[in-house]
Jmol script that loads the backbone (N, CA, C; Angstrom):
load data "model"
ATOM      1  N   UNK A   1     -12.232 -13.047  16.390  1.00  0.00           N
ATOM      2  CA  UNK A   1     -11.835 -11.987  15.477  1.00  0.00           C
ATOM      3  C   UNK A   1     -13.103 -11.390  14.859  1.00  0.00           C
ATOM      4  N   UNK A   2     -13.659 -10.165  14.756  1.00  0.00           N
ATOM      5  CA  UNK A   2     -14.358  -9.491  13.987  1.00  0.00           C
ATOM      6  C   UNK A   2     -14.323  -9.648  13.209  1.00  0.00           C
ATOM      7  N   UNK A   3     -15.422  -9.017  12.188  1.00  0.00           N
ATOM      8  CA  UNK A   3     -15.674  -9.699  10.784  1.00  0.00           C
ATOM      9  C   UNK A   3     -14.844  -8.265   9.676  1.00  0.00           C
ATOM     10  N   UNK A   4     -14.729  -7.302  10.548  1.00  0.00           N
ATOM     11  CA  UNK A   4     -13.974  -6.195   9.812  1.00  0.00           C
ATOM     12  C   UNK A   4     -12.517  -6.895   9.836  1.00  0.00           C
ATOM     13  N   UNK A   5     -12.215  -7.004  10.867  1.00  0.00           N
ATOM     14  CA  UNK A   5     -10.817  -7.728  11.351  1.00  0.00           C
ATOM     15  C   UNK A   5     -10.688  -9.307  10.070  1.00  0.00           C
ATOM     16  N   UNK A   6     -11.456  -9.578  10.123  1.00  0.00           N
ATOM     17  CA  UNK A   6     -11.099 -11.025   9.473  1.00  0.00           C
ATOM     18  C   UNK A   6     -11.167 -10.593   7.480  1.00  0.00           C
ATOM     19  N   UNK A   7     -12.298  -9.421   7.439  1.00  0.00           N
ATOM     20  CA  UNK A   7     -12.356  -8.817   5.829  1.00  0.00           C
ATOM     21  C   UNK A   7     -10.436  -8.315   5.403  1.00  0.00           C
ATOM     22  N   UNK A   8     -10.206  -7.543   6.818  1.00  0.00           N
ATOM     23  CA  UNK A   8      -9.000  -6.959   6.473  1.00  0.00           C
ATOM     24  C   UNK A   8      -7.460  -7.887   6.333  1.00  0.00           C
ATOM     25  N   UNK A   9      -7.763  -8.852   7.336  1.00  0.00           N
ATOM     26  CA  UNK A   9      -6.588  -9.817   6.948  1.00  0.00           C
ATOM     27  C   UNK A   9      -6.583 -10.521   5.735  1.00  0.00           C
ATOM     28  N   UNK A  10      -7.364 -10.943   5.377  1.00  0.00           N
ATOM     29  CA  UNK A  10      -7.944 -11.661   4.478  1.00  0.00           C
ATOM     30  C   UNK A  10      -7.301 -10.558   3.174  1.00  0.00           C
ATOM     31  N   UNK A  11      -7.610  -9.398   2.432  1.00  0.00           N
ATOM     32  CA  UNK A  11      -7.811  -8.351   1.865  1.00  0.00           C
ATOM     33  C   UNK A  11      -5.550  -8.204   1.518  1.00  0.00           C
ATOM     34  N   UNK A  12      -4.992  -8.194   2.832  1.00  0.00           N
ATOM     35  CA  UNK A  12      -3.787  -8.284   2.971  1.00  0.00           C
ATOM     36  C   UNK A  12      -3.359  -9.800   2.674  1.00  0.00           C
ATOM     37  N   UNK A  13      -3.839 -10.387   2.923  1.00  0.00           N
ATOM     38  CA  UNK A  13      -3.333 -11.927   2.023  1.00  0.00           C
ATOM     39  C   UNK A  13      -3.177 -12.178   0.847  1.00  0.00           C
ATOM     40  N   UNK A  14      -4.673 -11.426   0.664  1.00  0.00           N
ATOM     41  CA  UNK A  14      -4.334 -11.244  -1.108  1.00  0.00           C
ATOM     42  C   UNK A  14      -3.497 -10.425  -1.696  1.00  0.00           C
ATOM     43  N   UNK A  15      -3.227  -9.514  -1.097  1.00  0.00           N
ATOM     44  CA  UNK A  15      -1.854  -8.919  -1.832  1.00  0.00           C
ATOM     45  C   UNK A  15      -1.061  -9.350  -1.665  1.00  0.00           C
ATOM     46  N   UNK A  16      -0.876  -9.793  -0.316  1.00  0.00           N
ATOM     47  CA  UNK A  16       0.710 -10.454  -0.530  1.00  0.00           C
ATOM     48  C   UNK A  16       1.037 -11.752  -1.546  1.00  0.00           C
ATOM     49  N   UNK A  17      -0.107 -12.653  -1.261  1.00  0.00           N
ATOM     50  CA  UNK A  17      -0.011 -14.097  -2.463  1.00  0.00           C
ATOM     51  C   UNK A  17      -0.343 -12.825  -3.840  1.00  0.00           C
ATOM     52  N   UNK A  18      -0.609 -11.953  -4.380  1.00  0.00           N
ATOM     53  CA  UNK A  18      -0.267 -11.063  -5.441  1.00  0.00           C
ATOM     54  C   UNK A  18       1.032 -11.075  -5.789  1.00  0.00           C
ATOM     55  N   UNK A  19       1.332  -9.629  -5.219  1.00  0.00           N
ATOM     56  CA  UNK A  19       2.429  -9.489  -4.826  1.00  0.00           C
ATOM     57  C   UNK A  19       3.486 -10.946  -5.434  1.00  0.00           C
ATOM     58  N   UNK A  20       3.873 -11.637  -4.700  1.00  0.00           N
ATOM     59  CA  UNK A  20       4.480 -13.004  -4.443  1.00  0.00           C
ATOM     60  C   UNK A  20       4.057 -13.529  -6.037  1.00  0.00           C
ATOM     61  N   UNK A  21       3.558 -14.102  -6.689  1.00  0.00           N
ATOM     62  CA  UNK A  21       3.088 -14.357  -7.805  1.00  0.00           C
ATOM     63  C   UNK A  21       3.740 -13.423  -8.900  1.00  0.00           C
ATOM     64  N   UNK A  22       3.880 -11.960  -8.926  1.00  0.00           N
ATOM     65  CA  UNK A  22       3.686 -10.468  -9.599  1.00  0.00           C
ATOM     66  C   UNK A  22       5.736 -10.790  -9.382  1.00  0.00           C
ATOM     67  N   UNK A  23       6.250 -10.906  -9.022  1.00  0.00           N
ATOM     68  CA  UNK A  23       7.699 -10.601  -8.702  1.00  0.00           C
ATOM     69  C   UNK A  23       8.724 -10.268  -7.505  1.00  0.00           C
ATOM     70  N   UNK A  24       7.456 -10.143  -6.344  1.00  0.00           N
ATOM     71  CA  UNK A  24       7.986  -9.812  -4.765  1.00  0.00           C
ATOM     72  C   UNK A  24       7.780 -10.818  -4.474  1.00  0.00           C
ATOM     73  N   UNK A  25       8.739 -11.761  -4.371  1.00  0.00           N
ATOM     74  CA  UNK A  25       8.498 -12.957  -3.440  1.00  0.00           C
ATOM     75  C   UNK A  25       9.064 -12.629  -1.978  1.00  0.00           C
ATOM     76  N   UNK A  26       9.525 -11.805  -1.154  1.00  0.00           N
ATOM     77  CA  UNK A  26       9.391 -11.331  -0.244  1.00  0.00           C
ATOM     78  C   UNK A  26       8.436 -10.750   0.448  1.00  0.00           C
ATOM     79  N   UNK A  27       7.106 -10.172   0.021  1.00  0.00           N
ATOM     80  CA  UNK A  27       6.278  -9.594   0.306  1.00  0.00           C
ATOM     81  C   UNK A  27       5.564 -10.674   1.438  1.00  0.00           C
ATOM     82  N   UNK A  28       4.966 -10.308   2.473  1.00  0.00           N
ATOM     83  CA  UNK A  28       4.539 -10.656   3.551  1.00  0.00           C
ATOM     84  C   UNK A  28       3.699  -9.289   4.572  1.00  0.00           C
ATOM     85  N   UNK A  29       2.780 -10.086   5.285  1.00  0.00           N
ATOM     86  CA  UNK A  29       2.215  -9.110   6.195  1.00  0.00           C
ATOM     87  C   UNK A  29       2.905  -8.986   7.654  1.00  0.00           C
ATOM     88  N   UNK A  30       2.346  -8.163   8.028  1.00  0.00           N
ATOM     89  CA  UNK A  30       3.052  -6.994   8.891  1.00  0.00           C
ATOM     90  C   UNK A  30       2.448  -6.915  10.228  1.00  0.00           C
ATOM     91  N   UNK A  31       3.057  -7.322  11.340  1.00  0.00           N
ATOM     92  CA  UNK A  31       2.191  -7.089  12.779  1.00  0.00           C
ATOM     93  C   UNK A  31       1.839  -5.596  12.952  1.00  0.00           C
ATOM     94  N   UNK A  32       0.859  -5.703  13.773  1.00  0.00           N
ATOM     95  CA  UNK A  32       0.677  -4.076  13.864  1.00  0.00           C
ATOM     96  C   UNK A  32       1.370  -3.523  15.504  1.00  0.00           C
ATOM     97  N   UNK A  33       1.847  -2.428  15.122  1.00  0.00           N
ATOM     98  CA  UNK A  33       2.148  -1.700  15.837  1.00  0.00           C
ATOM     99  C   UNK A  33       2.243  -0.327  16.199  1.00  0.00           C
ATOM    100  N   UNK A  34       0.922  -0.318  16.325  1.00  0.00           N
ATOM    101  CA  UNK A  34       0.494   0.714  17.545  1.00  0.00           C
ATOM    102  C   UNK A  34       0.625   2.028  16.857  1.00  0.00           C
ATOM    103  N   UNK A  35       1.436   3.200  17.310  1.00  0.00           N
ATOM    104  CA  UNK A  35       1.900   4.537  16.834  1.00  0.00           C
ATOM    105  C   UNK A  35       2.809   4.683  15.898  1.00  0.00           C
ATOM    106  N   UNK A  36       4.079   3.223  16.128  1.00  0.00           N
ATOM    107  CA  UNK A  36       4.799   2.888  15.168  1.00  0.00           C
ATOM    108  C   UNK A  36       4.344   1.834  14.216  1.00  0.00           C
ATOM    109  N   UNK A  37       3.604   1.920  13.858  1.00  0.00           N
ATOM    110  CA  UNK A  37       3.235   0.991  12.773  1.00  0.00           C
ATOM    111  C   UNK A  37       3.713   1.375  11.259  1.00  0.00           C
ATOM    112  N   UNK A  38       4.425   0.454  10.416  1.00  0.00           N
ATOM    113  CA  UNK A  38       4.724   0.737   9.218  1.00  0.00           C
ATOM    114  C   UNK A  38       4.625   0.128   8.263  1.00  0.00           C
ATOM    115  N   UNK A  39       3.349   0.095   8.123  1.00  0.00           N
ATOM    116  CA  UNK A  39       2.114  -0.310   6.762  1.00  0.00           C
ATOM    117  C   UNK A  39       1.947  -1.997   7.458  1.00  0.00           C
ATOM    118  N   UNK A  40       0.916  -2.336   6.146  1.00  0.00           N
ATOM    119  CA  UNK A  40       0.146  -3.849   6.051  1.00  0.00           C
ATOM    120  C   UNK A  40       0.907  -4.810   5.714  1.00  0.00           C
ATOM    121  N   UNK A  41       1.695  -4.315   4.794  1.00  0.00           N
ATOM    122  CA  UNK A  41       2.871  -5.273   4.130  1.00  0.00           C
ATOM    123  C   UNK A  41       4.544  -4.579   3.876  1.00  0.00           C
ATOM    124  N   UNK A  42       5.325  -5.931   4.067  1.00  0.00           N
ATOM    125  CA  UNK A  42       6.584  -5.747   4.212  1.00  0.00           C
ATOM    126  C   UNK A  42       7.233  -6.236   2.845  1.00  0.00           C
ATOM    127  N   UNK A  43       8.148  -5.937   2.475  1.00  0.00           N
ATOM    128  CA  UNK A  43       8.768  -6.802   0.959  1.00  0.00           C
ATOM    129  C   UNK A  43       9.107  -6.255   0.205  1.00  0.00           C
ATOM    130  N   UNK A  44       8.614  -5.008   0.144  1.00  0.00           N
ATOM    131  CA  UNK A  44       9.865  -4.128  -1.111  1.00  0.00           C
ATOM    132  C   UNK A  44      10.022  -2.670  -0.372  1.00  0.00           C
ATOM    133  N   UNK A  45      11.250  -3.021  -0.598  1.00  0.00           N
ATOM    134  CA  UNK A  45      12.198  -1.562   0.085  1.00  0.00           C
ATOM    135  C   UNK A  45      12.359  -0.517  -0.636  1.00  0.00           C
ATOM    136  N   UNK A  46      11.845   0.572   0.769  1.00  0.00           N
ATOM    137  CA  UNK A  46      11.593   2.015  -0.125  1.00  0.00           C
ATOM    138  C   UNK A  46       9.908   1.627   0.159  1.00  0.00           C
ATOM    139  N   UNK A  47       9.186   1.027   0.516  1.00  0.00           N
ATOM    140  CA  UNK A  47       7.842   1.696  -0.243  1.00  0.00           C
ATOM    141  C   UNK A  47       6.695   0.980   1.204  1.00  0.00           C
ATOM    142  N   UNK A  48       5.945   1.455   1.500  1.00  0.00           N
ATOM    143  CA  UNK A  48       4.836   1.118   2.661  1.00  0.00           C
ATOM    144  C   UNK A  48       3.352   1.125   1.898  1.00  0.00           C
ATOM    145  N   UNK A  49       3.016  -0.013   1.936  1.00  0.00           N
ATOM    146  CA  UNK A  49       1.951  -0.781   1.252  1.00  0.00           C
ATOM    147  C   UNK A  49       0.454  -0.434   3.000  1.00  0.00           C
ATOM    148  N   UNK A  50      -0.087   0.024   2.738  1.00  0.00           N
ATOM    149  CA  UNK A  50      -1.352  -0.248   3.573  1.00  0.00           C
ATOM    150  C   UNK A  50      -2.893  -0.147   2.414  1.00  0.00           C
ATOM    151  N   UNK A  51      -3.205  -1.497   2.935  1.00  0.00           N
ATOM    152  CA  UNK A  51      -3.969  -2.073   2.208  1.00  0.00           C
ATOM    153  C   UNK A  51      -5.337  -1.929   3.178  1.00  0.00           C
ATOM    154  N   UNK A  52      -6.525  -1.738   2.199  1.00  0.00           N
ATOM    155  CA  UNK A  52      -7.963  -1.432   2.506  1.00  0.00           C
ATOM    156  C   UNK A  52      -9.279  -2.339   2.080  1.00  0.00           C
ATOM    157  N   UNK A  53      -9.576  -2.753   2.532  1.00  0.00           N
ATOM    158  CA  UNK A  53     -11.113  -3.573   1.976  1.00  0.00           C
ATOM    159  C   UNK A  53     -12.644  -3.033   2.652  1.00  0.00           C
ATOM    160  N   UNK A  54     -12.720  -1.805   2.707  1.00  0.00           N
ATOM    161  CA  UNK A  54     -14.156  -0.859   3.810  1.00  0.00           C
ATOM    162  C   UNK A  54     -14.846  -0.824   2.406  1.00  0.00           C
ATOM    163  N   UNK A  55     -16.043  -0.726   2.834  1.00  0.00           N
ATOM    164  CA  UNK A  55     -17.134  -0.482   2.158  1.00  0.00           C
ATOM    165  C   UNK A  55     -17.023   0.967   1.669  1.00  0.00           C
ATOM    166  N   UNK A  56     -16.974   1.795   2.410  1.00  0.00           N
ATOM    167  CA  UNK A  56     -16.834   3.360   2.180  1.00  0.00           C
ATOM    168  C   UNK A  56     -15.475   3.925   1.862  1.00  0.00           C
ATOM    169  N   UNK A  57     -15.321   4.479   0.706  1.00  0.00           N
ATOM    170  CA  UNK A  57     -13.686   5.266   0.786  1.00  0.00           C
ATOM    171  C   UNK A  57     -13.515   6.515   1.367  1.00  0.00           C
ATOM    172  N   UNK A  58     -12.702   6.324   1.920  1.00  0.00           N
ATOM    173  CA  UNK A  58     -11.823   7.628   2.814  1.00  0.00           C
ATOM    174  C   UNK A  58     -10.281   8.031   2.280  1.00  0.00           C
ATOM    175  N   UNK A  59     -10.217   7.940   1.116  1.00  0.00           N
ATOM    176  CA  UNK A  59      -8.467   8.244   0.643  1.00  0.00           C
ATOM    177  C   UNK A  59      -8.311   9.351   1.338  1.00  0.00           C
ATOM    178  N   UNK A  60      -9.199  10.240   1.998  1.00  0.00           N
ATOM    179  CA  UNK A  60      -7.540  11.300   2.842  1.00  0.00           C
ATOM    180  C   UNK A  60      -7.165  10.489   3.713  1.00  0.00           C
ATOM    181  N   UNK A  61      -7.944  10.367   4.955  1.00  0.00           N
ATOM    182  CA  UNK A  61      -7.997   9.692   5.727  1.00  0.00           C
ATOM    183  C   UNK A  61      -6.793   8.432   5.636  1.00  0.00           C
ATOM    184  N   UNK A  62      -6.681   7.481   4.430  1.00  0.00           N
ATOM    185  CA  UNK A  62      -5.895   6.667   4.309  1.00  0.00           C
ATOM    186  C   UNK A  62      -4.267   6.700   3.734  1.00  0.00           C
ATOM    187  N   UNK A  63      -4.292   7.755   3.294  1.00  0.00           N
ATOM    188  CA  UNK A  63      -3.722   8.406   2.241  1.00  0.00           C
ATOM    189  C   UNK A  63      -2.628   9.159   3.919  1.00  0.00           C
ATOM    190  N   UNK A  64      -3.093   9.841   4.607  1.00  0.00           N
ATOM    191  CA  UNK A  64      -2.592  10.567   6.010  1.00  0.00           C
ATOM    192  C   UNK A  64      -1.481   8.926   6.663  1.00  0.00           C
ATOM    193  N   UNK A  65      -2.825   8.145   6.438  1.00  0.00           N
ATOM    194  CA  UNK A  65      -2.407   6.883   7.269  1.00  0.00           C
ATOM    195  C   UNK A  65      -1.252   6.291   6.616  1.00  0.00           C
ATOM    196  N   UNK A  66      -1.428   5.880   5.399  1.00  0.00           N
ATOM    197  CA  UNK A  66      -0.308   5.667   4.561  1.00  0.00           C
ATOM    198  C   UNK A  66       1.077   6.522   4.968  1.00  0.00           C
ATOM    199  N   UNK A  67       0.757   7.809   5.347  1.00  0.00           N
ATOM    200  CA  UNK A  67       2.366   8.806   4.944  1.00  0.00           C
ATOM    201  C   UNK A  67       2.889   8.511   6.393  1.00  0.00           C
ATOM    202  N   UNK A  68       1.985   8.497   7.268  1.00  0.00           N
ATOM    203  CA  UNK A  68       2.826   8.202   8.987  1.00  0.00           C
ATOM    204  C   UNK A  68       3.342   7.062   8.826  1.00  0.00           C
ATOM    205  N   UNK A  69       2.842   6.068   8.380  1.00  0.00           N
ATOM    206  CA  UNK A  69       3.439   4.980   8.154  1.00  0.00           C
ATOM    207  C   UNK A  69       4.864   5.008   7.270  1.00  0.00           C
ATOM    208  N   UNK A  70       4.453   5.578   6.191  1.00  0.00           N
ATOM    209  CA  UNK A  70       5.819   5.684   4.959  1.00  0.00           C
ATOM    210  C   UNK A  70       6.964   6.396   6.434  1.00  0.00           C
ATOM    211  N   UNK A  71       6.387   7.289   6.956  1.00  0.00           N
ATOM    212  CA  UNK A  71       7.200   8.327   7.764  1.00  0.00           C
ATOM    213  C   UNK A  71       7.986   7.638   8.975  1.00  0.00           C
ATOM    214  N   UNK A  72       7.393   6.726   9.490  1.00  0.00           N
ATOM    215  CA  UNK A  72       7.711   5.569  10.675  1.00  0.00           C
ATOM    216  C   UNK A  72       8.536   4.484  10.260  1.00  0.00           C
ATOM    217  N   UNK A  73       8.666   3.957   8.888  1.00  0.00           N
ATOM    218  CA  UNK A  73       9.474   2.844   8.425  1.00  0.00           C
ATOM    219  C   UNK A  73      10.353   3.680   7.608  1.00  0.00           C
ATOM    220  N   UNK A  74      10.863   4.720   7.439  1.00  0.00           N
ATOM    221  CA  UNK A  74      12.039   6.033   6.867  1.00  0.00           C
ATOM    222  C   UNK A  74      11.624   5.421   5.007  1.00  0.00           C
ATOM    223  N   UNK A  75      10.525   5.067   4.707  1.00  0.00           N
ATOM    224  CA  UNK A  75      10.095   4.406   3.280  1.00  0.00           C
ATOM    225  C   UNK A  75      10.523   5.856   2.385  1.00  0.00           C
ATOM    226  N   UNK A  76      10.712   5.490   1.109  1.00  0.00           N
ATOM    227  CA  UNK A  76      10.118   6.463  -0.083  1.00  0.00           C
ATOM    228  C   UNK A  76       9.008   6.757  -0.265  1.00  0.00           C
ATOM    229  N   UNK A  77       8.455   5.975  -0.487  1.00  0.00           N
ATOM    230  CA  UNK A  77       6.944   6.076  -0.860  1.00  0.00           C
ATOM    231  C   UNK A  77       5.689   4.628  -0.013  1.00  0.00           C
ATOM    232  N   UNK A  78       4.897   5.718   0.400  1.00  0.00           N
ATOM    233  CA  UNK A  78       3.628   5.335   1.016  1.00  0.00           C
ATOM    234  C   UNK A  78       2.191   5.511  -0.054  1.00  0.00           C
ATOM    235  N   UNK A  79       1.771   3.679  -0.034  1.00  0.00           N
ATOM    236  CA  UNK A  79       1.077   3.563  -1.017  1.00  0.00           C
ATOM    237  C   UNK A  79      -0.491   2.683  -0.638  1.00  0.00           C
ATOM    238  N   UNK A  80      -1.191   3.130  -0.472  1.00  0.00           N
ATOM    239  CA  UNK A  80      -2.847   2.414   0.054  1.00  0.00           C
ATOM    240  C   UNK A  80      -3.399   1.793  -1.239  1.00  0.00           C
ATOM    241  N   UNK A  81      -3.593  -0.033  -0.787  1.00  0.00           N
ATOM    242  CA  UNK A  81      -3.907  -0.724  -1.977  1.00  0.00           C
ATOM    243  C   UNK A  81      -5.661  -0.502  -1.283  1.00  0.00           C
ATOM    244  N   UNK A  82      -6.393  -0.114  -2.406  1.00  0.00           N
ATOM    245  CA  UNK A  82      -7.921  -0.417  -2.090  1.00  0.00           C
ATOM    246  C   UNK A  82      -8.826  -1.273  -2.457  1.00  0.00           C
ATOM    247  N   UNK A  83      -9.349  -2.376  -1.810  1.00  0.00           N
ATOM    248  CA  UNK A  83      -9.820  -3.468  -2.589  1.00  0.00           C
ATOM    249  C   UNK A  83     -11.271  -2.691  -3.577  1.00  0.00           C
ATOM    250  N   UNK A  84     -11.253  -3.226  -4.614  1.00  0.00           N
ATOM    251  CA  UNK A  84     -12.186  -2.853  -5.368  1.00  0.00           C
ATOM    252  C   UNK A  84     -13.584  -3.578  -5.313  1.00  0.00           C
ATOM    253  N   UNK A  85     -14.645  -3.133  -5.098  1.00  0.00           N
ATOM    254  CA  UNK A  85     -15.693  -3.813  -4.681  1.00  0.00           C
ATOM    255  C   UNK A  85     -15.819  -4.522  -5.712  1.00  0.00           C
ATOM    256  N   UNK A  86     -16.424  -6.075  -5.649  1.00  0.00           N
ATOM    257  CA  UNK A  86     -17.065  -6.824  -6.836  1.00  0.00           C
ATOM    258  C   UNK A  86     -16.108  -7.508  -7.572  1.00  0.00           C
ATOM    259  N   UNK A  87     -14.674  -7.184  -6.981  1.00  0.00           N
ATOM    260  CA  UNK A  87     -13.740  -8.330  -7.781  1.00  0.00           C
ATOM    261  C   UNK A  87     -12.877  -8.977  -6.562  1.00  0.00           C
ATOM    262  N   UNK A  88     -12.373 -10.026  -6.457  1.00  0.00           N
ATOM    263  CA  UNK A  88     -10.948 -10.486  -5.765  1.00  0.00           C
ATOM    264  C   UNK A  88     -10.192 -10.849  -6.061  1.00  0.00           C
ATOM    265  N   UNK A  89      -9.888 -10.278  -7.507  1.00  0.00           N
ATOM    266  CA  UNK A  89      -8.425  -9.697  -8.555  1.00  0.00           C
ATOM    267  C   UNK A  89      -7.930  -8.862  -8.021  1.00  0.00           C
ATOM    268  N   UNK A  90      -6.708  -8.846  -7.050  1.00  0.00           N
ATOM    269  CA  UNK A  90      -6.088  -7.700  -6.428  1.00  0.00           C
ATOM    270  C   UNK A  90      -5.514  -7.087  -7.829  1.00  0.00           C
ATOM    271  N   UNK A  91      -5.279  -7.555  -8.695  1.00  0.00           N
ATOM    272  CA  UNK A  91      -4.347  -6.274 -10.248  1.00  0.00           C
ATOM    273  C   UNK A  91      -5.387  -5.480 -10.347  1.00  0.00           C
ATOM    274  N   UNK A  92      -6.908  -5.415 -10.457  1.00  0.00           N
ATOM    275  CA  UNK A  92      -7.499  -4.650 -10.567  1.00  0.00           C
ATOM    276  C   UNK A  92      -8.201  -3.905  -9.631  1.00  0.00           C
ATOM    277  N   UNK A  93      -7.354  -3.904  -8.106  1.00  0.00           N
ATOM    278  CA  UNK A  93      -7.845  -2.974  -6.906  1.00  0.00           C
ATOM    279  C   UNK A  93      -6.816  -1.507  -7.533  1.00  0.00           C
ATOM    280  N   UNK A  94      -7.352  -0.650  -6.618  1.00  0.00           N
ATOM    281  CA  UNK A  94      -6.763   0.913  -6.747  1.00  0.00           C
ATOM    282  C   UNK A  94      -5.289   0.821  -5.626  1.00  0.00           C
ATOM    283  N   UNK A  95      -4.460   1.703  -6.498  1.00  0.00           N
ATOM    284  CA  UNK A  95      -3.560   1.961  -5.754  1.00  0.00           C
ATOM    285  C   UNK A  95      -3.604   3.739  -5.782  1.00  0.00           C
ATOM    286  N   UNK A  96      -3.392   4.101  -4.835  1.00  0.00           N
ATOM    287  CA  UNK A  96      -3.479   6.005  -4.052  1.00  0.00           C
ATOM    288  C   UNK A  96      -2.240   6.023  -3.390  1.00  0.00           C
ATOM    289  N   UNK A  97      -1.594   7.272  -4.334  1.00  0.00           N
ATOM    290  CA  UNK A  97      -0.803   7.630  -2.990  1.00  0.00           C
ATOM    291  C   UNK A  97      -0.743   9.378  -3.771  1.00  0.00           C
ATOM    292  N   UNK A  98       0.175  10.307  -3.003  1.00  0.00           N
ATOM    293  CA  UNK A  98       0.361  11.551  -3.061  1.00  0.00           C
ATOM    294  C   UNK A  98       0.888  12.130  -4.484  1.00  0.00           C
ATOM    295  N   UNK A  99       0.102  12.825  -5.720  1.00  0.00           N
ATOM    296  CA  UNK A  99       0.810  13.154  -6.761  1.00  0.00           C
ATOM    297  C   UNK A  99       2.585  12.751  -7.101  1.00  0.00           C
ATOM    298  N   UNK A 100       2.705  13.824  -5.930  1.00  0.00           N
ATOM    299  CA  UNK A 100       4.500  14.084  -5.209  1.00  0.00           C
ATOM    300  C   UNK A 100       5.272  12.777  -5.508  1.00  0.00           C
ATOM    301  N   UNK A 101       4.716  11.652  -4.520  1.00  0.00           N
ATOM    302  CA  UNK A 101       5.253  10.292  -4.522  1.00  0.00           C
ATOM    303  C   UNK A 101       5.456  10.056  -6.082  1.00  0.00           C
ATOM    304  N   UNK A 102       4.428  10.027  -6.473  1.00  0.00           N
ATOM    305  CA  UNK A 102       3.903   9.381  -7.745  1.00  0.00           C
ATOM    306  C   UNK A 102       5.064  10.115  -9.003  1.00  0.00           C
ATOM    307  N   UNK A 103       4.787  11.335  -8.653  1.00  0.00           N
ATOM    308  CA  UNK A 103       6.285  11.575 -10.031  1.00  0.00           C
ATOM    309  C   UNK A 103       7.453  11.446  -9.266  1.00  0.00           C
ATOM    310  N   UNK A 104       7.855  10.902  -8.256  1.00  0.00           N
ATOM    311  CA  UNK A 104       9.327  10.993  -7.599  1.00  0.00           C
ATOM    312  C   UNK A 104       9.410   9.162  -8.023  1.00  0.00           C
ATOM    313  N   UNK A 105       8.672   8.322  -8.131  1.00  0.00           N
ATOM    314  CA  UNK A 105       8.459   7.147  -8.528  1.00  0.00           C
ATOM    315  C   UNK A 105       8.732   7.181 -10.026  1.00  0.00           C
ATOM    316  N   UNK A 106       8.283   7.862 -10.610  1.00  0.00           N
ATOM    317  CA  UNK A 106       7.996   7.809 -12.352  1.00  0.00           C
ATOM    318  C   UNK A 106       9.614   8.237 -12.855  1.00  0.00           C
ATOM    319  N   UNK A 107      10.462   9.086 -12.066  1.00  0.00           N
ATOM    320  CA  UNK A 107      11.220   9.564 -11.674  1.00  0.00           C
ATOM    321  C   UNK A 107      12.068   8.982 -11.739  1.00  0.00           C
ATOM    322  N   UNK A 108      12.331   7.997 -10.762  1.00  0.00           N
ATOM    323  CA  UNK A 108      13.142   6.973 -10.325  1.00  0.00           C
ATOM    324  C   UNK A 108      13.225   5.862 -11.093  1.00  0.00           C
ATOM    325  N   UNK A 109      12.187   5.523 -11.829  1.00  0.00           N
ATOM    326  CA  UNK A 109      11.907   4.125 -12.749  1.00  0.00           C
ATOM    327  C   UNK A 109      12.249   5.176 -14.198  1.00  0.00           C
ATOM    328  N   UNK A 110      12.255   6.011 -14.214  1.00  0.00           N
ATOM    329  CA  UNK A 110      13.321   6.558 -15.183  1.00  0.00           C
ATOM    330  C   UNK A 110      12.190   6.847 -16.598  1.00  0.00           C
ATOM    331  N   UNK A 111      10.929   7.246 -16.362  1.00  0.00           N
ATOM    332  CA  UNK A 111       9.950   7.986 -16.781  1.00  0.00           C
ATOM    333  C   UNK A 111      10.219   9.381 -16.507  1.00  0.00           C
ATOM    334  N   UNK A 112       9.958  10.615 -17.340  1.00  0.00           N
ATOM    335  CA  UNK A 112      10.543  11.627 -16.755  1.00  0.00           C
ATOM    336  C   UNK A 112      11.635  12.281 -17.377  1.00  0.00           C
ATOM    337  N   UNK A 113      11.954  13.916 -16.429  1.00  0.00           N
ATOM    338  CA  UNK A 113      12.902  14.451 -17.003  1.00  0.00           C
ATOM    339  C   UNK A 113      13.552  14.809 -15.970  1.00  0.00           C
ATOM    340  N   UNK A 114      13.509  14.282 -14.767  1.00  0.00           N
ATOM    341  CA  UNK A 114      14.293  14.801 -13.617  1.00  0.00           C
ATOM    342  C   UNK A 114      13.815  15.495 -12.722  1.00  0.00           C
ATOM    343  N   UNK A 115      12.508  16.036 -13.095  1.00  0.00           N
ATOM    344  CA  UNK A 115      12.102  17.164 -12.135  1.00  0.00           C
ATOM    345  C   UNK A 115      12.316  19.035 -12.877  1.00  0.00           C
ATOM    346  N   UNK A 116      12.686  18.672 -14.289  1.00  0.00           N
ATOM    347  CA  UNK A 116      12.811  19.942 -14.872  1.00  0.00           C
ATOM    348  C   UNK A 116      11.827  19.793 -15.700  1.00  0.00           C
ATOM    349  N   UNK A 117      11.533  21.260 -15.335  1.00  0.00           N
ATOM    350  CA  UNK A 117      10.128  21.521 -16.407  1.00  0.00           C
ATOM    351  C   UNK A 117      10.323  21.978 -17.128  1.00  0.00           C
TER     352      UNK A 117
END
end "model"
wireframe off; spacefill off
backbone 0.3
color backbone group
């Protein structure tokens, strides 16, 4: 296994033992697949978790990757966890996803006015 390959599993472990700890005790990782692939982690419905540990950030780039994915598993929301350099406290990695998502979420958890302005 590569050492990118072994950063990234590794990176997805920790969210999931997160995760799992945090209130998803369902949360688990995700084989990959190919064109249909739908995210890093599996465990809460409605939502596609692809998780990042690169040296360099690319949020479009991941952010694109995230929505094919959200788009391939019929999810609500597609969400890229980014490991934060210098800690391996996943609560304090970044989570990115699309404005849009983000108030249709705030939305739903009942923050909000519906979508009326």
């Amino acid at each position: 296994m590569s050492a990118s390959k072994r950063k990234g599993t590794a990176a997805e472990t920790a969210v999931v033992n997160w995760l799992r700890e945090h209130g998803w005790p369902s949360a688990e990782r995700r084989a990959l697949a190919g064109n249909a692939d739908r995210g890093d982690i599996a465990g809460i419905v409605g939502v596609v978790l692809e998780v990042k540990a690169k040296k360099e950030m690319d949020l479009s780039g991941w952010v694109k990757e995230a929505e094919t994915e959200r788009r391939n598993d019929d999810a609500d929301f597609g969400i890229v966890i980014a490991k934060k350099r210098g800690t391996t406290d996943v609560g304090e990695w970044y989570a990115v996803m699309p404005v849009e998502q983000l108030a249709a979420l705030l939305d739903a958890a009942g923050y909000g006015n519906g979508g009326v302005a």
